[in-house]
N, C-alpha and C positions, 0 to 999 in steps of 0.2 A: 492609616499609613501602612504600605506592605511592610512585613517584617524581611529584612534583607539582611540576615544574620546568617554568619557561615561556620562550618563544624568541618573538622576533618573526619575522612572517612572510617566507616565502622572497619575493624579488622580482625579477625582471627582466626585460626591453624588449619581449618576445613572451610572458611566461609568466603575468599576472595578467587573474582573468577581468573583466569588463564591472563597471563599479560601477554604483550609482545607478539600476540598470537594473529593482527592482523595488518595487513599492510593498504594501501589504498585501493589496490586491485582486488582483494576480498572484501573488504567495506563496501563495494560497490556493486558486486558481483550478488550481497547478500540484497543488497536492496533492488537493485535491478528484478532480480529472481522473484522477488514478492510480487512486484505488478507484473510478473507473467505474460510479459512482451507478447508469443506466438497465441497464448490464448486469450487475450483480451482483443490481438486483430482478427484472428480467424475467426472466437466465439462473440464478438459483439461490435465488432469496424462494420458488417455488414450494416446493422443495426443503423449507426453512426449516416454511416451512405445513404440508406433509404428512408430517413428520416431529415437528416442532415444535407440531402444534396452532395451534387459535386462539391460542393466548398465544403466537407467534412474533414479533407487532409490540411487544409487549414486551421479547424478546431484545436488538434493535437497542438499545433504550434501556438495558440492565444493559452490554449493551457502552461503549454513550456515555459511563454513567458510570463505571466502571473508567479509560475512557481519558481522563478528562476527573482521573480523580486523577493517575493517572500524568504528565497536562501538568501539572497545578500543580509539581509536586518540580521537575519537565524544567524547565520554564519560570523558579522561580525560582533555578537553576544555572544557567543561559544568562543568566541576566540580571548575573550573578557572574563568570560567565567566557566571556571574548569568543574564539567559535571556530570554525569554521565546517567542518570537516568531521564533522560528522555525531555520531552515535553515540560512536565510537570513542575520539572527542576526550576525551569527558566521564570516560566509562569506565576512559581512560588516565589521569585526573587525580586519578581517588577508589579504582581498585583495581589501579592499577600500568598501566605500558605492555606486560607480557606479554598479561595480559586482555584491552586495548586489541586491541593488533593481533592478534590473535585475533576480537575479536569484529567488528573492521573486516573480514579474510579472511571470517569468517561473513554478514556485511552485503554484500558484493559479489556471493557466490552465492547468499544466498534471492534478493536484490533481482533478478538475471538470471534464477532460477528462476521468480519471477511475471514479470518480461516477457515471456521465451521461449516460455514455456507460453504464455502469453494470445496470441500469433500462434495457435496452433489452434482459441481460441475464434473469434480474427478470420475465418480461414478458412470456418472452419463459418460462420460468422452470415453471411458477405458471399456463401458460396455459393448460401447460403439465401436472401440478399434477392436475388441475379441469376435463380434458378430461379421464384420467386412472380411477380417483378414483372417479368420479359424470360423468361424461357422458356431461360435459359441455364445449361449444364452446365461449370464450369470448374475446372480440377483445382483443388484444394485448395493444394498446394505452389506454383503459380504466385501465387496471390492474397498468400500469406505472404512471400510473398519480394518480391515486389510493396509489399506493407507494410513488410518491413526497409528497402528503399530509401526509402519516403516518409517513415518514421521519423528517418531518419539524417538526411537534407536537410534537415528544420527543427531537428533538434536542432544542424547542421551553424551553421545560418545564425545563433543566437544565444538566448541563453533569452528577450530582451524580445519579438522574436518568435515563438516556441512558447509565452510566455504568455498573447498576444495572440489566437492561434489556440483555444489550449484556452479562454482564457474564452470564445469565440463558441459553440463547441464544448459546452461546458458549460451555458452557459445554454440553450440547445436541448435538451440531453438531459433536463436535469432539467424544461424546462416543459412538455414530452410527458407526465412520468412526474403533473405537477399538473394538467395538462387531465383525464388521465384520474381522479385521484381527485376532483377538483371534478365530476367527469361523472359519478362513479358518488354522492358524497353528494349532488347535486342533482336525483337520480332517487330516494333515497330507498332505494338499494341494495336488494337480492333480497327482505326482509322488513322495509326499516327497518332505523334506525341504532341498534347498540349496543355498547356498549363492552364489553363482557362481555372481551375481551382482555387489558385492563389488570387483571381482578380476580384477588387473591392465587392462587387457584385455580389459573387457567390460566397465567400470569404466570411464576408459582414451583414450576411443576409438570416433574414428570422428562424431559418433551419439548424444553422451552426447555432447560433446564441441557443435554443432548444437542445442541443445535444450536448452543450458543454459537461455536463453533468458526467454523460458517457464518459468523453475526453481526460477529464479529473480524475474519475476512476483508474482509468489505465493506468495512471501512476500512483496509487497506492502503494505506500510501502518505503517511497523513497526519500521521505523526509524523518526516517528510522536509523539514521547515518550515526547519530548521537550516541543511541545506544549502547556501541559498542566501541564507546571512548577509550575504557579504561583496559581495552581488549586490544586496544590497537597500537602500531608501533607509529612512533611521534603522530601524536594527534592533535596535535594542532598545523597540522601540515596536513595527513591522510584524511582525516574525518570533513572537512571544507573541499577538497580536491575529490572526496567519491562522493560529494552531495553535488557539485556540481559536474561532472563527469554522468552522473546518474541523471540527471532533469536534460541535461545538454543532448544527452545519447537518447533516451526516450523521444521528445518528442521532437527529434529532427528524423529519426527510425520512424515513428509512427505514421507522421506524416507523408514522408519518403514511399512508405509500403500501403498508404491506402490511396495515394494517388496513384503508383502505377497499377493498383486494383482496379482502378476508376478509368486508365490506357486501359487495361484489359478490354471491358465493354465500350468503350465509348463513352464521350458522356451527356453524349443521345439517352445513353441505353442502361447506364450502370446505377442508378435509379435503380428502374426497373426488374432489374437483372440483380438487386440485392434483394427486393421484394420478394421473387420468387425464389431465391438458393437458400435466402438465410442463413443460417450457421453451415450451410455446405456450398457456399458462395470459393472462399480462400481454397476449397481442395478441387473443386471443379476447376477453378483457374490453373492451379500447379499442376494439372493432370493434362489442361490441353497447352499450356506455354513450357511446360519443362518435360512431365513424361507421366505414366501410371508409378511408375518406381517413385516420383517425387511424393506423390498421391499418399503410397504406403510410409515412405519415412513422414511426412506429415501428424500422419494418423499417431504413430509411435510418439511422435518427440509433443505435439499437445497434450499427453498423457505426461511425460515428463517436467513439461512446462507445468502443467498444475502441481505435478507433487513437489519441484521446486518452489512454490510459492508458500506451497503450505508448511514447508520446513522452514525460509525466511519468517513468515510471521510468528509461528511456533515458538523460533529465535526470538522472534523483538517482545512475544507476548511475556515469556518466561523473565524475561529481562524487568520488565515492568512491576510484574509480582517482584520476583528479588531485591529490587530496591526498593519497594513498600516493604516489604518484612526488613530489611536492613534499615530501615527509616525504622522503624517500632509500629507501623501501622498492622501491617500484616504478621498471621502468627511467626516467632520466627524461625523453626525449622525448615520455610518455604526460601532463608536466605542464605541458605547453607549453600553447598556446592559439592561434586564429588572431589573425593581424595584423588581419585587419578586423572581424572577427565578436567577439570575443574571448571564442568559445565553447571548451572544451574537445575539439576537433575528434581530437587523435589517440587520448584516451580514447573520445573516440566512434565511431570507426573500427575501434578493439578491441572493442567491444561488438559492432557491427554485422556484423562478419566472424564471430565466436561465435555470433549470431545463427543468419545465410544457415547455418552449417555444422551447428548442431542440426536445422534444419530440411531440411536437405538429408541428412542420416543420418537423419529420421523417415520421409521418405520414400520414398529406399530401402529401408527396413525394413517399406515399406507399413504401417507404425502408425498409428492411427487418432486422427487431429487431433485430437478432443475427449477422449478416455479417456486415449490416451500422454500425449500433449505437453499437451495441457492440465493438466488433472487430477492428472496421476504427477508431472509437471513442478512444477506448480505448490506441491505438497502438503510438500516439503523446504521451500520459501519462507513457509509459511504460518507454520511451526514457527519457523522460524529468524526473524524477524519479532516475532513475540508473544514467543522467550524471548530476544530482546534487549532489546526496552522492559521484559522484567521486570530483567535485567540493569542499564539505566538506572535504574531504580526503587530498586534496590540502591546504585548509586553516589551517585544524588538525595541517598539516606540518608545516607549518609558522606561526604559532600563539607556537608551542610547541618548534622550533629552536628559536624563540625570546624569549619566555619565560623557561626556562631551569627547573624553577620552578614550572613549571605545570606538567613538565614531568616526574611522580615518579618511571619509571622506564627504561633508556638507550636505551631499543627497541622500545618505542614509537614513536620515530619520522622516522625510520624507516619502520615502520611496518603501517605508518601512508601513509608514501611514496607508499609502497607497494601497499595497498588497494587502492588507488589513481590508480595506473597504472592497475593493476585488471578491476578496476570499469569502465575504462575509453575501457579496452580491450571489456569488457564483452559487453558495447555500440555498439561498433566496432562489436562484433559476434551479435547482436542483426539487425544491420542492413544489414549485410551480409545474414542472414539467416530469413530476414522478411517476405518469403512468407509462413512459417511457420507455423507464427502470422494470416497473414491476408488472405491466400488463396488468396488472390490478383492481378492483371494485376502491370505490369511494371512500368507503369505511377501513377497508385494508389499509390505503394509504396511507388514511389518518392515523390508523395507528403505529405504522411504520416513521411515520413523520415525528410523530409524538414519542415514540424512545427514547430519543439523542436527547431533547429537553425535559425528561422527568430523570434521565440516570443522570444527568447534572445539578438538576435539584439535589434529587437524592444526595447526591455527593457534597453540596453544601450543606446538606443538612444533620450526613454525617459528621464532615470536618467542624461545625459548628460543637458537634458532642462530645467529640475526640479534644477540642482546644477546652471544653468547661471541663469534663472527667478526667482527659488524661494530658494533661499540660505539657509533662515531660516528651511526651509523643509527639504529641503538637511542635515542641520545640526542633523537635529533631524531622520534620517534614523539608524537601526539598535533593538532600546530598549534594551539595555543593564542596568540592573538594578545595577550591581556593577562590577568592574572591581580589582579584589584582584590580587596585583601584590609578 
């Protein structure tokens, strides 16, 4: 039987983070900014297209709505129980604190697996826009390490200001990615506009089901809304209003911006025409629909688009540690917080140092930025991600069939079930169709595939040690600040 026992939260003189510090437009702004909107269409829609078919701008939307089920369950359990670390929290309250902290250990290393990685996408792209646009050749590893320090510094200084940054941030990335598709419909695209995309044909056809995996990806980051509950001003208003503001905008944006990728060529032709551009597919089209000027702000602001992402996860990673050390699992000096900033600074300094030292043994190893550390990196994170929101889907369900009162409307525990088995399928097509992701040998994959299910052992096999040795620890798994029944 879960233990579903609640504590008021830990408090003291240095140790709680910033209140009042965020409103629903920076809740959204942070998580938006993680899945890195302009770089996940420019560096991997292609991808999406010439594997996916024209019916790939339909993708983005079967993902939207999967995760748009999965926030309703999420959302009306959050609104039931007040808590703010993450995932884990929930998890611990509807299928025991073993699962929990298990699937908290699991959420700490996908969540470092997509930051860490995405330092090589940054490398690449920023070495890319210094050699286009200045004629300049500079290592790889210098730019990344380069970026863990600019990462750490604002996540250092407080999350109202790395909100502030990433909404600037964000709204630049995304009006690049609208100039161009207002450019390419106001030209009337390669043959004329048509929707042929959205028809059941292409839409539901065995290329999309294949790419879904991509599609999921792009939204990483945005079911991270939780996080920063006890950061936010009324949150039980702001934190449900930027989780669905966040899935709403995404993938109606995504889809929006790779269909009119797909007007651009034709879609005779845009197939083929992602086959040969690949990841210089989106700047060749903004160069001939909008101008060479669009070309060069492109280049700048996917530079920016990744280091915004990598400052969001940074944010949600450090968060994750802090409430494990305020829970008693982690040591607790990691749950302190600065006196002025009152960011979680020494979780943040764990992250950062994790960081510089991945990247400084990829380097060594002369591994190749985008394939290793991206890509191989990445690819544990993607799993471990999509099968914990199926995980929450599962707790939705049993946390809203035992409490009837949570549930304000009949289809939620349903619809709670749904997104569960969805989420847990989409897994399932994600590892069916991993060479995708990883361009990969057979035995790579396996071992990429195998991560996400040994660091959840693992974690039950910690949490098992932590309830027999340390009880009192044990008890205090979860942070649940009130339980309104």
């Amino acid at each position: 039987m879960p233990d579903t026992q609640t504590r008021p939260p830990t408090s003291s003189a240095d140790g709680s983070l910033k209140r009042n510090a965020l409103g629903t437009g920076g809740i959204a702004f942070l998580v938006i900014s993680a899945a890195a909107p302009l770089t996940v269409m420019a560096g991997v829609a292609p991808v999406a297209i010439g594997v996916g078919g024209i019916g790939a701008p339909a993708g983005y939307l079967l993902a939207g709505i999967v995760l748009t089920l999965f926030a309703i369950g999420f959302m009306a359990m959050t609104r039931h129980v007040k808590a703010s670390g993450g995932f884990y929290t929930y998890i611990s309250l509807a299928m025991g604190k073993t699962v929990g902290l298990a699937s908290a250990i699991l959420a700490i290393v996908s969540y470092n697996c997509l930051q860490i990685g995405v330092y090589g996408l940054f490398a690449v792209q920023t070495h890319d826009m210094f050699k286009v646009l200045f004629g300049l050749e500079v290592p790889w590893p210098a730019i990344a390490l380069a970026a863990v320090v600019a990462v750490w510094f604002l996540g250092y200084r407080g999350i109202d200001v790395g909100a502030k940054v990433l909404g600037v941030l964000l709204i630049a990335e995304t009006g690049i990615l609208a100039v161009m598709g207002v450019g390419i419909l106001g030209s009337g695209g390669a043959h004329g506009i048509s929707v042929g995309s959205f028809s059941t044909e292409h839409a539901f056809g065995p290329g999309v089901l294949a790419i879904l995996g991509i599609c999921f990806a792009a939204f990483m980051g945005f079911e991270s809304t939780v996080l920063y509950r006890s950061e936010a001003r009324n949150p039980d208003k702001s934190v449900p209003r930027a989780m669905y503001i966040a899935v709403g905008f995404m993938s109606v944006f995504y889809a929006f911006i790779v269909w009119t990728v797909v007007q651009a060529y034709g879609e005779d032709r845009a197939v083929e025409a992602a086959g040969e551009m690949a990841g210089g597919m989106f700047f060749q089209t903004i160069n001939h629909y909008v101008g060479p000027w669009a070309e060069v702000v492109m280049y700048v602001l996917i530079v920016t688009s990744v280091y915004a992402s990598q400052l969001a996860f940074h944010n949600a990673i450090n968060r994750y540690v802090y409430m494990l050390a305020r829970d008693g699992v982690l040591p607790a000096f990691l749950g302190r917080t600065h006196p002025r900033f009152q960011s979680p600074h020494r979780a943040g300094q764990l992250q950062t140092v994790l960081a510089a030292g991945v990247i400084t043994i990829c380097a060594l190893l002369n591994a190749d930025p985008y394939q290793q550390l991206l890509i191989w990196v990445n690819t544990p994170g993607i799993f471990g991600i999509v099968g914990l929101q199926g995980l929450v889907s599962v707790a939705a369900f049993l946390y809203l069939r035992r409490n009837p009162a949570a549930a304000t409307h009949k289809l939620m525990v349903p619809l709670s079930l749904a997104s569960a088995i969805l989420l847990f399928g989409v897994v399932l097509l994600i590892g069916l169709n991993i060479e995708l992701l990883t361009f990969a040998d057979a035995l790579t994959n396996t071992i990429l595939i195998l991560v996400t299910p040994l660091v959840f052992i693992a974690g039950l096999l910690a949490a098992r040690w932590v309830r027999r040795h340390r009880p009192e620890t044990f008890a205090q798994i979860g942070s649940f600040e009130t339980h309104e029944s």
